[in-house]
Biotite code that builds the C-alpha atoms (Angstrom):
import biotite.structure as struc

atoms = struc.array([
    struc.Atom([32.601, 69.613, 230.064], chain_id="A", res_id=1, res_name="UNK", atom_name="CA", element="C"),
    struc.Atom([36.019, 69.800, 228.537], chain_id="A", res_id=2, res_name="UNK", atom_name="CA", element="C"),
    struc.Atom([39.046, 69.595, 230.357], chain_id="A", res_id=3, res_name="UNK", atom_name="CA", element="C"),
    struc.Atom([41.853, 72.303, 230.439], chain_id="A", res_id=4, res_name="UNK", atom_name="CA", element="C"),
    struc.Atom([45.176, 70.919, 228.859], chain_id="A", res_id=5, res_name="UNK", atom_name="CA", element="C"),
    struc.Atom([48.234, 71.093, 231.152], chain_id="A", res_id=6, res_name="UNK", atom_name="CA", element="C"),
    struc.Atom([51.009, 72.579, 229.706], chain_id="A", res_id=7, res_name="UNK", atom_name="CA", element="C"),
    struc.Atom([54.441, 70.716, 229.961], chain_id="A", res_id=8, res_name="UNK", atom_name="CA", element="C"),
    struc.Atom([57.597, 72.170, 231.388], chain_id="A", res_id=9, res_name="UNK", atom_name="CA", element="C"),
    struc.Atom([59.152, 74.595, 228.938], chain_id="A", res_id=10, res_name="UNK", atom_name="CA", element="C"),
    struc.Atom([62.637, 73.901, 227.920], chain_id="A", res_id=11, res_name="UNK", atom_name="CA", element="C"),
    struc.Atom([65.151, 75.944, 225.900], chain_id="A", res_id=12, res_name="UNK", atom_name="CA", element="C"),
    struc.Atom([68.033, 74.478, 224.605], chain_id="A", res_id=13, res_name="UNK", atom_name="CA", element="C"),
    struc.Atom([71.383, 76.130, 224.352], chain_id="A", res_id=14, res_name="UNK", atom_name="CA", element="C"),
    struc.Atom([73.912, 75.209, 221.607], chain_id="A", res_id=15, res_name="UNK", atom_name="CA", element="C"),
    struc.Atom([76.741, 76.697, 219.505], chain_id="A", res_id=16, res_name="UNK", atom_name="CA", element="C"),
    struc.Atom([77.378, 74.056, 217.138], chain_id="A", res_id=17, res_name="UNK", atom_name="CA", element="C"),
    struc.Atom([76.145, 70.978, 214.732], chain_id="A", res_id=18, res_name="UNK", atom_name="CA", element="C"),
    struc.Atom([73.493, 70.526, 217.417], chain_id="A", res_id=19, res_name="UNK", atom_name="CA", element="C"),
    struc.Atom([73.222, 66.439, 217.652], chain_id="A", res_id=20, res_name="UNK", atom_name="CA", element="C"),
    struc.Atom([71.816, 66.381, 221.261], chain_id="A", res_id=21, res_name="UNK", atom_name="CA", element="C"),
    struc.Atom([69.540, 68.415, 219.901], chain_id="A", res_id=22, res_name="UNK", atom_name="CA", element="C"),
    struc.Atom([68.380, 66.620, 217.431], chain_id="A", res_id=23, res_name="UNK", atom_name="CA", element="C"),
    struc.Atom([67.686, 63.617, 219.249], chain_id="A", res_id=24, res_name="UNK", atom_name="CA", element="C"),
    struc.Atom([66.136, 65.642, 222.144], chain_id="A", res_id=25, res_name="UNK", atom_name="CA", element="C"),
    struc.Atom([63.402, 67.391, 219.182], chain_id="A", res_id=26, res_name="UNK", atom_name="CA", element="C"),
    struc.Atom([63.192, 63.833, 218.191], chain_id="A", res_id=27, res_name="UNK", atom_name="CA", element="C"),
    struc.Atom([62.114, 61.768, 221.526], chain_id="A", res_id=28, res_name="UNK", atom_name="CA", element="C"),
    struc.Atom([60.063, 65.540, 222.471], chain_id="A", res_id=29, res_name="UNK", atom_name="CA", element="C"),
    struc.Atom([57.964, 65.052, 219.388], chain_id="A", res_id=30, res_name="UNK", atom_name="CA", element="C"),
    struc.Atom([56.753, 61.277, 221.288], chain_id="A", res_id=31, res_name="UNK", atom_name="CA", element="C"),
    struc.Atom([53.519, 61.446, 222.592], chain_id="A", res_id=32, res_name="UNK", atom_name="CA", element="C"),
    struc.Atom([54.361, 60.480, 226.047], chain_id="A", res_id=33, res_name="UNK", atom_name="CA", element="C"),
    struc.Atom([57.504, 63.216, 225.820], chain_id="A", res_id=34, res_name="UNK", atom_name="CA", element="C"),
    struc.Atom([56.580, 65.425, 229.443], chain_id="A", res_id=35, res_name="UNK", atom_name="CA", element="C"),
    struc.Atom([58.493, 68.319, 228.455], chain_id="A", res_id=36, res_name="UNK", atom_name="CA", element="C"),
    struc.Atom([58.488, 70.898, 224.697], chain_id="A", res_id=37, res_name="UNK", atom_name="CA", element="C"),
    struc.Atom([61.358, 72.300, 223.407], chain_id="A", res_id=38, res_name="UNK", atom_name="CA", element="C"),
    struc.Atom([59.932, 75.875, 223.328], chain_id="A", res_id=39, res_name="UNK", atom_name="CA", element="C"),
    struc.Atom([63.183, 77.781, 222.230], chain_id="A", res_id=40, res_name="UNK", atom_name="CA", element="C"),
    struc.Atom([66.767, 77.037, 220.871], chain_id="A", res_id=41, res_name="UNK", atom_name="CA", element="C"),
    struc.Atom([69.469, 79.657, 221.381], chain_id="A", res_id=42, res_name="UNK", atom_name="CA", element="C"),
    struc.Atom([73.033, 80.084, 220.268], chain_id="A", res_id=43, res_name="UNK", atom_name="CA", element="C"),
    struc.Atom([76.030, 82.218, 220.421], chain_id="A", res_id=44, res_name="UNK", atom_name="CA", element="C"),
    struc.Atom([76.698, 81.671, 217.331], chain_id="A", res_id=45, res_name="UNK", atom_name="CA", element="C"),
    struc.Atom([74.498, 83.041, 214.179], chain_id="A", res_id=46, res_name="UNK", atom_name="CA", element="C"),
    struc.Atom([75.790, 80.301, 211.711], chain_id="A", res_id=47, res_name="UNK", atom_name="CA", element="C"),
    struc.Atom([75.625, 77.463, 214.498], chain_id="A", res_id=48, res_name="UNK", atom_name="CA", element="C"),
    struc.Atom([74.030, 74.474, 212.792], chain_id="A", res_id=49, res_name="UNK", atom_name="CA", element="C"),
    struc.Atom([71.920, 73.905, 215.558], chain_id="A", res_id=50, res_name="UNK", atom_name="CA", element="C"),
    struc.Atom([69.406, 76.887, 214.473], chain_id="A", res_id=51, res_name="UNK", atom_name="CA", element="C"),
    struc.Atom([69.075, 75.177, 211.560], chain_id="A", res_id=52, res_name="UNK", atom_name="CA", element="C"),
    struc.Atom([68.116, 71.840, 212.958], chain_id="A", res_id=53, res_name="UNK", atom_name="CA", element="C"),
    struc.Atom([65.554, 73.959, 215.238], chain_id="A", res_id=54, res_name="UNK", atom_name="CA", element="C"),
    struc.Atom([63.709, 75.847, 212.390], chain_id="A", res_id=55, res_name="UNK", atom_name="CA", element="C"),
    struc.Atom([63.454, 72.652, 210.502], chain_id="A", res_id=56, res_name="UNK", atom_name="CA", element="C"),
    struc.Atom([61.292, 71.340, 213.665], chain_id="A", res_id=57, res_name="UNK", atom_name="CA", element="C"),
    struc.Atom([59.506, 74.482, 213.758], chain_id="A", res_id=58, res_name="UNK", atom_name="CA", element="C"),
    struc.Atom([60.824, 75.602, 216.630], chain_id="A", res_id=59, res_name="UNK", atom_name="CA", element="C"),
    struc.Atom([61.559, 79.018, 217.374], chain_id="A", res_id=60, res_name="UNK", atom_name="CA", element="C"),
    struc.Atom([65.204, 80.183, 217.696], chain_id="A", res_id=61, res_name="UNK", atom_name="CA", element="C"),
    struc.Atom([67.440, 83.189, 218.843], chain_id="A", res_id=62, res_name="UNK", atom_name="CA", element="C"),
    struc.Atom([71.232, 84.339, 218.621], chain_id="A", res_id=63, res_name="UNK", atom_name="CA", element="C"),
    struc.Atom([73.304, 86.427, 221.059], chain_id="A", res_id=64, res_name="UNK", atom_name="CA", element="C"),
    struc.Atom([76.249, 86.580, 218.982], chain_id="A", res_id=65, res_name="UNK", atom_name="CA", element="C"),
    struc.Atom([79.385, 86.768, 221.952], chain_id="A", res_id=66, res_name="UNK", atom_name="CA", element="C"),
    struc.Atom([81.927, 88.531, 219.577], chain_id="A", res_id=67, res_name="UNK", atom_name="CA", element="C"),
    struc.Atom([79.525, 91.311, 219.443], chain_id="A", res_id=68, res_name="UNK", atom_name="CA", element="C"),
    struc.Atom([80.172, 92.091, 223.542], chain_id="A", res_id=69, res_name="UNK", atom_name="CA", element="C"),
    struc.Atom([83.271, 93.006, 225.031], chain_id="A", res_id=70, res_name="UNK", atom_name="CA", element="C"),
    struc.Atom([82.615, 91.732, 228.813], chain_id="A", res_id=71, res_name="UNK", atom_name="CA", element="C"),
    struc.Atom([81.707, 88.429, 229.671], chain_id="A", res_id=72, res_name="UNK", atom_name="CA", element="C"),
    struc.Atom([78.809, 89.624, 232.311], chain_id="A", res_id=73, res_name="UNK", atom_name="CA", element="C"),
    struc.Atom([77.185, 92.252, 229.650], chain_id="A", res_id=74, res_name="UNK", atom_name="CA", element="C"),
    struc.Atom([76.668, 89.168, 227.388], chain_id="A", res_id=75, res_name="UNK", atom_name="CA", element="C"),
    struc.Atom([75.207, 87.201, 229.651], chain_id="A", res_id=76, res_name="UNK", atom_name="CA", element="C"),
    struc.Atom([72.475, 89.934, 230.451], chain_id="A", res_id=77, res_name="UNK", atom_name="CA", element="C"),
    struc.Atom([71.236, 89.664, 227.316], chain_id="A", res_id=78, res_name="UNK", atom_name="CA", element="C"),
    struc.Atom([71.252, 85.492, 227.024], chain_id="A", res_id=79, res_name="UNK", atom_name="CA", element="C"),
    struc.Atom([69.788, 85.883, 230.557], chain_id="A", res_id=80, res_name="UNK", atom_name="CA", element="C"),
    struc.Atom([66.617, 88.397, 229.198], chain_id="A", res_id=81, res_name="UNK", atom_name="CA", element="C"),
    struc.Atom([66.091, 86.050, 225.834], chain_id="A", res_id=82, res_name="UNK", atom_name="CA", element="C"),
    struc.Atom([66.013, 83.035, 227.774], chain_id="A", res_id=83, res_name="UNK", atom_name="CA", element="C"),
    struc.Atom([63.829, 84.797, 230.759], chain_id="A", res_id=84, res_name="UNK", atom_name="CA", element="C"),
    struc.Atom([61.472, 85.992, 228.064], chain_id="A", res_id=85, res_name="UNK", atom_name="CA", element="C"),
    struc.Atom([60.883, 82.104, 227.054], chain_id="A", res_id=86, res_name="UNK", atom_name="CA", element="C"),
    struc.Atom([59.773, 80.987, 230.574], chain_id="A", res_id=87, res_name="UNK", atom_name="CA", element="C"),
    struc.Atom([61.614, 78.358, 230.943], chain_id="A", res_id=88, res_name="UNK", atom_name="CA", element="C"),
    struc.Atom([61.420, 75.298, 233.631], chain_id="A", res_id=89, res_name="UNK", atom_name="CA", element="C"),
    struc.Atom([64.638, 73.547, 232.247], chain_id="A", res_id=90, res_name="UNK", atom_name="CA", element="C"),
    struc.Atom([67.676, 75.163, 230.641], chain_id="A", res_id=91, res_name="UNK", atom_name="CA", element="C"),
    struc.Atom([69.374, 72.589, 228.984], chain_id="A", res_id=92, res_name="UNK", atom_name="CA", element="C"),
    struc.Atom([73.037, 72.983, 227.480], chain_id="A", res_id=93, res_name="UNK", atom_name="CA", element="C"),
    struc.Atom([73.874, 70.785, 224.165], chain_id="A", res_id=94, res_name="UNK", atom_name="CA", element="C"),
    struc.Atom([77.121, 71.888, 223.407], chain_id="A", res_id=95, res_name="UNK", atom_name="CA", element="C"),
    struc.Atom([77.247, 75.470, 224.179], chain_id="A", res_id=96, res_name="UNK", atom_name="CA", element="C"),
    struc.Atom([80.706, 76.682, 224.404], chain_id="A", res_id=97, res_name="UNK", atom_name="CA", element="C"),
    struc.Atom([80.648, 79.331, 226.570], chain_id="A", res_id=98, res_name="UNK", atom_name="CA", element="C"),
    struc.Atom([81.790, 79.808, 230.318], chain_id="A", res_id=99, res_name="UNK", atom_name="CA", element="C"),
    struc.Atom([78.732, 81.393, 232.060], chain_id="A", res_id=100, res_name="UNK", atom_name="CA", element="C"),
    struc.Atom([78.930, 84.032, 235.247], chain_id="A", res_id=101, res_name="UNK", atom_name="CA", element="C"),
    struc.Atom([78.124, 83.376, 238.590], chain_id="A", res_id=102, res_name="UNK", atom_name="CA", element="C"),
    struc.Atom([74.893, 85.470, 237.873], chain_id="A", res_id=103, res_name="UNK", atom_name="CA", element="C"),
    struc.Atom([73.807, 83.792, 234.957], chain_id="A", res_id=104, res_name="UNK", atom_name="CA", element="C"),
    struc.Atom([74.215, 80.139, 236.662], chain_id="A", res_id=105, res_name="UNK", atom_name="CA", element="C"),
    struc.Atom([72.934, 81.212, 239.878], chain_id="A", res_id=106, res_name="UNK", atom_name="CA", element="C"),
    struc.Atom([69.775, 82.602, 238.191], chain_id="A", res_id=107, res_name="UNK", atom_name="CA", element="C"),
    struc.Atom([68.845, 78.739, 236.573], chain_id="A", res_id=108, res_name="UNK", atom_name="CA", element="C"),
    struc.Atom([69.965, 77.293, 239.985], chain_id="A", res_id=109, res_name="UNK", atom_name="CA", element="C"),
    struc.Atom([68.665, 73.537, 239.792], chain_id="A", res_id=110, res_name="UNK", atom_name="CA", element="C"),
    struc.Atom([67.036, 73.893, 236.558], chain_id="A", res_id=111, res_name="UNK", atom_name="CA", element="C"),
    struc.Atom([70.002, 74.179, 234.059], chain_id="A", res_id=112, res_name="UNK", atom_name="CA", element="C"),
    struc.Atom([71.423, 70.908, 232.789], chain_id="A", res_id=113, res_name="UNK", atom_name="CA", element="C"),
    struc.Atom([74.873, 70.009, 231.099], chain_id="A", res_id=114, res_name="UNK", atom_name="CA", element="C"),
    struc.Atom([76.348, 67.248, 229.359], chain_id="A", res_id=115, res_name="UNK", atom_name="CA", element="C"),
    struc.Atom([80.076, 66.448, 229.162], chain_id="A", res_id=116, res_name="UNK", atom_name="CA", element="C"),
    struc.Atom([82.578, 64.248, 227.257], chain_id="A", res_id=117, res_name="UNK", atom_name="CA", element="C"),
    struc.Atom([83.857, 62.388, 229.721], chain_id="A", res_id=118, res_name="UNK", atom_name="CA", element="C"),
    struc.Atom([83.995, 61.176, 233.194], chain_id="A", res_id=119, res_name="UNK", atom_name="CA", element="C"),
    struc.Atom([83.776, 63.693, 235.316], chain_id="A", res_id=120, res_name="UNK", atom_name="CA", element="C"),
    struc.Atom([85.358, 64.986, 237.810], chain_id="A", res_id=121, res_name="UNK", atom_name="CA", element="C"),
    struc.Atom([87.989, 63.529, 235.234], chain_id="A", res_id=122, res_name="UNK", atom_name="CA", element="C"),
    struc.Atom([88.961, 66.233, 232.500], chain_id="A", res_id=123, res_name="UNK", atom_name="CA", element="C"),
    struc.Atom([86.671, 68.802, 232.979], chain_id="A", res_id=124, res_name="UNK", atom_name="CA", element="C"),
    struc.Atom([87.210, 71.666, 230.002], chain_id="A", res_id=125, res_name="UNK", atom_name="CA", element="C"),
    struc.Atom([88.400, 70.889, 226.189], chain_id="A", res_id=126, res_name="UNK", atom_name="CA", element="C"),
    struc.Atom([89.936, 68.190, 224.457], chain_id="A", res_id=127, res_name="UNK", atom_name="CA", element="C"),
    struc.Atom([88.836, 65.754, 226.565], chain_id="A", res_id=128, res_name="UNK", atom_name="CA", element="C"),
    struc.Atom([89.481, 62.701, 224.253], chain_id="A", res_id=129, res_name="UNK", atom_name="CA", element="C"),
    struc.Atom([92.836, 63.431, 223.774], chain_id="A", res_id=130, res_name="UNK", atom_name="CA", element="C"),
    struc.Atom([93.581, 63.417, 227.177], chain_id="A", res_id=131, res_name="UNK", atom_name="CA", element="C"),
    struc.Atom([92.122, 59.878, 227.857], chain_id="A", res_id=132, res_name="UNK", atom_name="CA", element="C"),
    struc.Atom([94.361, 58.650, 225.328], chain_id="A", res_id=133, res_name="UNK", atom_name="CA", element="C"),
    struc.Atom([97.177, 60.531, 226.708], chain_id="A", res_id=134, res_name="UNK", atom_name="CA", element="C"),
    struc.Atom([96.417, 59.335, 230.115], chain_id="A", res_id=135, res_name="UNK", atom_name="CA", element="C"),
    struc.Atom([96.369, 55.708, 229.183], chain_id="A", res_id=136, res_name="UNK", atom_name="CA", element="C"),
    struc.Atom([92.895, 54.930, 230.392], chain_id="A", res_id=137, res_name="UNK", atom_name="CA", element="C"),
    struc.Atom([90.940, 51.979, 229.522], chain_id="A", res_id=138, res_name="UNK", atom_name="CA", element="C"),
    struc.Atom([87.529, 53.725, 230.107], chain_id="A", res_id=139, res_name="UNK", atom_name="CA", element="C"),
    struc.Atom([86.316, 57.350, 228.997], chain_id="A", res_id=140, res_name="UNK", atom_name="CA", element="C"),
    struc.Atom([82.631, 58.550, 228.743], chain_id="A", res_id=141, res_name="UNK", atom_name="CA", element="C"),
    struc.Atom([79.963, 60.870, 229.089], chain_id="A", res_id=142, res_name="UNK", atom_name="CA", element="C"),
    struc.Atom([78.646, 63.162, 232.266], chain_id="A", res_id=143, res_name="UNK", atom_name="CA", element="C"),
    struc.Atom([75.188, 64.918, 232.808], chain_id="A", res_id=144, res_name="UNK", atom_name="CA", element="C"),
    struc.Atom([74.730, 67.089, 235.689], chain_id="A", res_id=145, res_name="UNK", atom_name="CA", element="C"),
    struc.Atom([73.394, 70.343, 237.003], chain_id="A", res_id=146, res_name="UNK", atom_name="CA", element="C"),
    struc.Atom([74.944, 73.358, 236.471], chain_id="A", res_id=147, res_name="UNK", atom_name="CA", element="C"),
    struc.Atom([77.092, 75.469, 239.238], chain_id="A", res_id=148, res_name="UNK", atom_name="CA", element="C"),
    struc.Atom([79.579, 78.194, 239.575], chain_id="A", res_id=149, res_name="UNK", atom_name="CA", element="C"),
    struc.Atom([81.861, 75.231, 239.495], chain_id="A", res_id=150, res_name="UNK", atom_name="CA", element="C"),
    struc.Atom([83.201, 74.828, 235.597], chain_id="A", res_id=151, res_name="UNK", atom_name="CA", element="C"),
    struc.Atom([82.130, 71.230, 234.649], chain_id="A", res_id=152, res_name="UNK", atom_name="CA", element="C"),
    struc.Atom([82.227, 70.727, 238.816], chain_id="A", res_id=153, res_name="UNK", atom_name="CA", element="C"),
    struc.Atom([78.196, 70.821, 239.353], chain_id="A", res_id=154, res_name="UNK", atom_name="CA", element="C"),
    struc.Atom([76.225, 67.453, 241.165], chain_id="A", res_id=155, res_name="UNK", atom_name="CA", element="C"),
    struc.Atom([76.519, 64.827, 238.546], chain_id="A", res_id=156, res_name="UNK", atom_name="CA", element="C"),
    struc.Atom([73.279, 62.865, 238.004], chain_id="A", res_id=157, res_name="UNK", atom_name="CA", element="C"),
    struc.Atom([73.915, 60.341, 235.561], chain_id="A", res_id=158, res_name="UNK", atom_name="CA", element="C"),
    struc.Atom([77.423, 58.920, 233.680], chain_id="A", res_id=159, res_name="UNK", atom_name="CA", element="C"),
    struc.Atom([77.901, 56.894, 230.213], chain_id="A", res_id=160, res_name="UNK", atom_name="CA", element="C"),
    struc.Atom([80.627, 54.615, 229.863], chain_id="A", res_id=161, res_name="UNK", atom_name="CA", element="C"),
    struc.Atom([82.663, 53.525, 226.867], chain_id="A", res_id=162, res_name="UNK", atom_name="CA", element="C"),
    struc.Atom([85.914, 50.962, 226.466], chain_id="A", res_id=163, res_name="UNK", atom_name="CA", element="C"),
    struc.Atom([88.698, 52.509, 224.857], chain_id="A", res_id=164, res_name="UNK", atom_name="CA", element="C"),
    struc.Atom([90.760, 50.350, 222.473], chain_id="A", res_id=165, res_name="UNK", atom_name="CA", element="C"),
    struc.Atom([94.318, 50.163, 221.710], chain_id="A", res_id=166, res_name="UNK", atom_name="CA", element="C"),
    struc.Atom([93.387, 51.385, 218.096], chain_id="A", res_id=167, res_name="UNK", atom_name="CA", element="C"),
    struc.Atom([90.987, 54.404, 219.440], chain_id="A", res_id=168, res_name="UNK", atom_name="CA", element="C"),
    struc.Atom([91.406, 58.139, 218.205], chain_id="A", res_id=169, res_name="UNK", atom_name="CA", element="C"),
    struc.Atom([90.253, 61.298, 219.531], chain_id="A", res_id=170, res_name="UNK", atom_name="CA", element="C"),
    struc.Atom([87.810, 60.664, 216.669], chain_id="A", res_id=171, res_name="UNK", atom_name="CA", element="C"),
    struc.Atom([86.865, 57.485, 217.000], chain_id="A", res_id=172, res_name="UNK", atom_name="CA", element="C"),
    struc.Atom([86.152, 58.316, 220.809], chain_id="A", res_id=173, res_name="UNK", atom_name="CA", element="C"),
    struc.Atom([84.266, 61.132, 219.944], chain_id="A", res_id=174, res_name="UNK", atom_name="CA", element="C"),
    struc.Atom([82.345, 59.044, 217.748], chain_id="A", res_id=175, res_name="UNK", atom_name="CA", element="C"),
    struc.Atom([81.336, 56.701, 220.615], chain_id="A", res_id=176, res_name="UNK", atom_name="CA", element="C"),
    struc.Atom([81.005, 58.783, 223.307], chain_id="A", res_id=177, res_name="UNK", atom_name="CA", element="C"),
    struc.Atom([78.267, 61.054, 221.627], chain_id="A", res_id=178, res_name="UNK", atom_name="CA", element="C"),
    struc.Atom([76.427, 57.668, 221.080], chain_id="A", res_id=179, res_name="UNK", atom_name="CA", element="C"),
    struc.Atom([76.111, 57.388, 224.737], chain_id="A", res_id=180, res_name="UNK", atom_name="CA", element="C"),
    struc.Atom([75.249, 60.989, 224.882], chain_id="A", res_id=181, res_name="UNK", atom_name="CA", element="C"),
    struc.Atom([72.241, 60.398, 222.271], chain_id="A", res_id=182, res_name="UNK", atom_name="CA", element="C"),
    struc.Atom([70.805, 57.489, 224.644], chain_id="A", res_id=183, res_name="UNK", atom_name="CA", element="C"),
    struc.Atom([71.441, 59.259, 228.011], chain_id="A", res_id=184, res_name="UNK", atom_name="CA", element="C"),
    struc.Atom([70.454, 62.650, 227.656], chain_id="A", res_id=185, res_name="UNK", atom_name="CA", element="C"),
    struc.Atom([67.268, 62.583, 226.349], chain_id="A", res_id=186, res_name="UNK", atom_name="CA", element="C"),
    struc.Atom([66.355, 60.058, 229.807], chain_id="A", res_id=187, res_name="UNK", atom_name="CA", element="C"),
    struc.Atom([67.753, 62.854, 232.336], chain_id="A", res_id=188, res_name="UNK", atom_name="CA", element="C"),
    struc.Atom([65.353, 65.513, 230.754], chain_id="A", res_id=189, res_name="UNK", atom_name="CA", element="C"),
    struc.Atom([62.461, 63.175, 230.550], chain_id="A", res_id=190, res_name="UNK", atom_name="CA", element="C"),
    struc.Atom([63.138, 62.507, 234.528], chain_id="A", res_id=191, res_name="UNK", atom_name="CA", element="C"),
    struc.Atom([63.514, 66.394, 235.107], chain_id="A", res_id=192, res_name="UNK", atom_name="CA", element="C"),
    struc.Atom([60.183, 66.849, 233.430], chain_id="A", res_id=193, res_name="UNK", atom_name="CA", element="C"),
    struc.Atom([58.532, 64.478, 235.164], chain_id="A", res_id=194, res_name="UNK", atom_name="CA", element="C"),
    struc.Atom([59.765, 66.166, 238.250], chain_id="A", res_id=195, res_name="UNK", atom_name="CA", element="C"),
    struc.Atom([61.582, 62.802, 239.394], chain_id="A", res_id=196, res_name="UNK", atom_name="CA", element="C"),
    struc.Atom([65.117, 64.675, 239.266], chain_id="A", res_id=197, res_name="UNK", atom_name="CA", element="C"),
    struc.Atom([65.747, 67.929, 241.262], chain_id="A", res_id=198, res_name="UNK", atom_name="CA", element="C"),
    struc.Atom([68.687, 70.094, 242.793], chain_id="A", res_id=199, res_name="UNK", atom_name="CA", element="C"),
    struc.Atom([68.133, 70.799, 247.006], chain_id="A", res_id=200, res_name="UNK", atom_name="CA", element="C"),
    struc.Atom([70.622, 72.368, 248.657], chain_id="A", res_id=201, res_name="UNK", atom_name="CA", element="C"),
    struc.Atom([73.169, 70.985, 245.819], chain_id="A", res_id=202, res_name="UNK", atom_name="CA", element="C"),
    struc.Atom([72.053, 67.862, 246.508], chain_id="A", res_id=203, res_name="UNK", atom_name="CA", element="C"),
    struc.Atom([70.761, 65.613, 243.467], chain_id="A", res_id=204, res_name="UNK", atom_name="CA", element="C"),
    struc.Atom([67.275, 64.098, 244.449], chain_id="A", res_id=205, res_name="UNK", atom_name="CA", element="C"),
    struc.Atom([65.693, 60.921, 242.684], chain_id="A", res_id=206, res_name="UNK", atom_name="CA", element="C"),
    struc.Atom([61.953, 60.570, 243.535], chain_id="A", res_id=207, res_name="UNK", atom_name="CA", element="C"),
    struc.Atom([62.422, 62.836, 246.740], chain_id="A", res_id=208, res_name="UNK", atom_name="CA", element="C"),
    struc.Atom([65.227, 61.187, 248.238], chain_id="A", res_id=209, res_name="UNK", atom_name="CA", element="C"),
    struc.Atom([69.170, 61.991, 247.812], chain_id="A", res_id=210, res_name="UNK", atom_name="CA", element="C"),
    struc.Atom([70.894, 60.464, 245.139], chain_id="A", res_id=211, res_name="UNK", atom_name="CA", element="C"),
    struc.Atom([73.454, 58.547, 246.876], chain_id="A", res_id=212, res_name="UNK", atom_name="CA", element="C"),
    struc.Atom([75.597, 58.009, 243.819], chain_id="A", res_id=213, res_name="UNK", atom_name="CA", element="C"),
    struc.Atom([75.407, 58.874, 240.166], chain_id="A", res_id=214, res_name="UNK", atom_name="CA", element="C"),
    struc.Atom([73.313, 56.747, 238.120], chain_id="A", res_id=215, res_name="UNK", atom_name="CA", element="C"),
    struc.Atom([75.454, 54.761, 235.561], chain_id="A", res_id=216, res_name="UNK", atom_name="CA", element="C"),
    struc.Atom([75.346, 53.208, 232.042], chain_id="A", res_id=217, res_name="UNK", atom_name="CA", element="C"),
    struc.Atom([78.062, 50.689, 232.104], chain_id="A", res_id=218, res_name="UNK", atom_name="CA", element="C"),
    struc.Atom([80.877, 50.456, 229.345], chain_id="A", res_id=219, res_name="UNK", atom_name="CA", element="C"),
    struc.Atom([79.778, 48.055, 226.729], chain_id="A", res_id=220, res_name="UNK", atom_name="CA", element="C"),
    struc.Atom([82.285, 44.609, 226.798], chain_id="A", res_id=221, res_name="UNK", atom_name="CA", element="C"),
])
């Protein structure tokens, strides 16, 4: 008697640049114990480095070049049908640089993840480095949580930390903060695969039971 293989949850992974989530999630997905596959990588961007990274893994890829629609909602139709036509469980966002509409979010509700530079709800949008240094904060990091309506406002499920020294740059914080991105990322998908992590009622669960606070990676001393 042989037994049926169960397919893992189906991810496909948005991005519109260099890609280096993405290459460390196609990294710890090709482990043996990885629960999910990276069935599809998208972009919105045909040159986006990303694809490249993809098709080097073998994995299949797909543009919907933005410049080429005039409204925000008709472009998101036709991410919405390429992604739809994947089937996947988990949408996950590695640096895609678009604003999405209510429709598109709402129709990945609790299985579309995002990752941002910094601590949310602090400096939500662009240039997010710059404004830590600006601001004169000692600590900056790195924010993964589900996606909403809300720009960069969705429940958080899990925050990086980093120190920021008197001789830090934009680039230099860059630099660190997509370290801590590398190590946390790839553990919040693994959890949403396993079916530890889920969205009810906008409420992050952890094993069934409501996260009470974000879970945290502590700024190195």
């Amino acid at each position: 008697m042989t037994i049926a293989a169960v397919e893992k949850p189906r991810i496909v992974v948005l991005a519109s640049g260099s890609g280096s989530n993405l290459q460390r999630l196609i990294e710890v997905s090709r482990e043996r114990d990885f629960p999910g596959e990276i069935v599809a990588v998208g972009s919105n961007r045909p040159k986006a480095f990303a694809l490249e990274r993809a098709a080097q893994a073998g994995i299949e890829t797909f543009v919907v070049d933005h410049t080429r629609y005039s409204e925000r909602v008709e472009y998101d139709g036709y991410l919405r049908a390429e992604i739809e036509r994947r089937s996947p469980d988990l949408v996950v966002l590695a640096g895609y640089m678009r604003i999405m509409t209510a429709e598109m979010v709402n129709a990945f509700h609790g299985r579309m993840l995002n990752i941002h530079p910094s601590l949310l709800p602090k400096y939500a949008g662009l240039n997010t480095h710059a404004r830590a240094l600006e601001a004169g904060d000692s600590e900056h990091g790195v924010t993964i949580h589900f996606v909403t309506e809300d720009l960069d406002g969705g429940p958080v499920i899990a925050q990086a930390g980093i120190r920021i020294r008197p001789e830090d740059t934009p680039e230099s914080l860059r630099e660190k903060v997509q370290a801590r991105e590398h190590e946390l990322y790839p553990i919040i998908v693994r959890w949403f695969c396993e079916g530890r992590i889920q969205l009810k009622d906008d409420t992050v669960t952890f094993d069934g039971q409501p996260l009470e606070k974000p879970f945290l990676l502590p700024a190195e001393a």
